[in-house]
N, C-alpha and C positions, 0 to 999 in steps of 0.2 A: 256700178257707175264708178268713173275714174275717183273722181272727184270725194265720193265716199270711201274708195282707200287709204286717199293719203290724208284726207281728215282721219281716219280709225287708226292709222299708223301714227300719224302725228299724236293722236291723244294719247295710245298707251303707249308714246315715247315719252311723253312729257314727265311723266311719273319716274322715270329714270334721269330727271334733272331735279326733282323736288329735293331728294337726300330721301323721301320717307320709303323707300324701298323695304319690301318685308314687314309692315305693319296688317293687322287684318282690315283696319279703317281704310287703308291705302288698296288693300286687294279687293274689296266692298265698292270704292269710290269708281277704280279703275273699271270692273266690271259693268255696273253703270253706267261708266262715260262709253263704253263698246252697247251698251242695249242702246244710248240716245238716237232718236235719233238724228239725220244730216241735215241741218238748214241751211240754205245758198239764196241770197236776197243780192240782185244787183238790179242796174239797169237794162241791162240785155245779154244775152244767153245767146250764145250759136254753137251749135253740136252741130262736128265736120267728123262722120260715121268714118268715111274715105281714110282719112288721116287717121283717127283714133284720137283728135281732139276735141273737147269742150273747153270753148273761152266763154270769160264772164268779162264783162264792162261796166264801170260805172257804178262807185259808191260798192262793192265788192263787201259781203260780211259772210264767210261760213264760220257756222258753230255747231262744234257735236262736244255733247256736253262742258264738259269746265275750260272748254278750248275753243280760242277765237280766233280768227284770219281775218285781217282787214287791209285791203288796198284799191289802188285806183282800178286795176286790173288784175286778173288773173288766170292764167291757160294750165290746162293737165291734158298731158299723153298719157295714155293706156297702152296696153301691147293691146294685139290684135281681138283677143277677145271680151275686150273691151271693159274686164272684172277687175283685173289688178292695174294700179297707177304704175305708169313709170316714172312719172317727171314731172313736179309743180312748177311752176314760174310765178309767183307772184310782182307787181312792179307797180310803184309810184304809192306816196306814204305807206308802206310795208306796215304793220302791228300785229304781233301774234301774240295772245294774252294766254296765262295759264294760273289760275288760282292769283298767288303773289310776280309772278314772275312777267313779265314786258321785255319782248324783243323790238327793235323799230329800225327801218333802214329805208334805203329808196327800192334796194331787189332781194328778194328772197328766190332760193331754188332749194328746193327738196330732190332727193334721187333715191328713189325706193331701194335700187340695189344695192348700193352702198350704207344704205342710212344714214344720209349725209345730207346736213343744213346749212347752205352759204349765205352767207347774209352782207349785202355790200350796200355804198352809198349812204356812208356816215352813221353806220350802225352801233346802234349803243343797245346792252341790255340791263336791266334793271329787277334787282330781285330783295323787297323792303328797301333800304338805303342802300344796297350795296349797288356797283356801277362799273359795266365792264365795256370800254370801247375799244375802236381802233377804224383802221382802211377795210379788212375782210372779216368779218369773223367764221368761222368752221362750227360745227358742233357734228361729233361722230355720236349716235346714240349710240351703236354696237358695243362702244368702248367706253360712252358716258366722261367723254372729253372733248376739250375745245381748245381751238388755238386760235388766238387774235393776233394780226400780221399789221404792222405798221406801213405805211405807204408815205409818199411824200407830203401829203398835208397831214398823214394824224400818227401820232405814238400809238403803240399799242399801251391801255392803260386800264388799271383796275382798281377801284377805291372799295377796299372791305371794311366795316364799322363790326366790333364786337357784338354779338349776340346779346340783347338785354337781360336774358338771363343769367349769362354769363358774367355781367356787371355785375347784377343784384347779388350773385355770390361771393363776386369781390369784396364789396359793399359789405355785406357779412360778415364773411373772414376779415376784415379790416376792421370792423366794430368790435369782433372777439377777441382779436386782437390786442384791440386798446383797450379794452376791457381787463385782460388777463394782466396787463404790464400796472395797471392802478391795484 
């Protein structure tokens, strides 16, 4: 089914935005999220064999495991044999959740051949406190990069907060510190 690729692609790409790449907990988890399996709850479902699409309408949630899609609508092309996606469109309050991580926009488009995620229409993402907007965002999973484009109503903008680990070592070192100099 279309719809179950680019959810399967979608999950083991997310793992290549988490940072934990190459852990065995991450290899365990990922493997997992490929056995879950595909849940798609809307309000109505039409499968157009012709075309090689399936649209969902209305209240839109697929999840395969630690990965969520949520919109008002959303359509997948398959090539002709109808096993591999070509092309998600999701449209109208966009939400893709992954563990920590929130995307949200008004359109999403996935393109399987590229592995490329466009996310327009006041897209902000969110990953704990940190906070990346703009007019377009991109995400290349291939390359495990993204570029946010500025438009006429929005800067492209990124707010990163210290890792709280990283404080508490501060924190630390700054006590031993003060410690050493008495």
């Amino acid at each position: 089914m279309a719809l179950a690729a680019l959810i399967g692609a979608m999950a083991q790409n997310a793992y290549a935005v988490s940072g934990d790449k190459g852990t065995a907990q991450t290899a365990k988890e990922e493997a997992e999220d490929k056995k879950a399996p595909l849940q798609v709850t809307s309000e109505r479902m039409l499968s157009d064999n012709k075309n090689n699409t399936i649209s969902f309408f209305g209240s839109v949630v697929a999840i395969k495991g630690k990965l969520k899609v949520e919109a008002d609508e959303m359509r997948v092309l398959s090539y002709e044999n109808q096993n591999e996606m070509r092309e998600m469109e999701a449209t109208g309050s966009v939400k893709i959740t992954h563990k920590d991580k929130v995307a949200v926009g008004e359109k999403a488009n996935y393109y399987a051949d590229s592995r490329t995620l466009v996310l327009t229409g006041n897209p902000v993402l969110t990953q704990g406190k940190n906070v990346a907007r703009g007019e377009k965002v991109v995400y290349y999973f291939n390359r495990e990069d993204m570029e946010i484009f500025s438009g006429d109503r929005t800067q492209a903008t990124i707010i990163l907060f210290q890792k709280e680990e990283d404080e508490s070592k501060s924190q630390k070192q700054s006590a031993a510190e003060s410690g050493a100099k008495k």
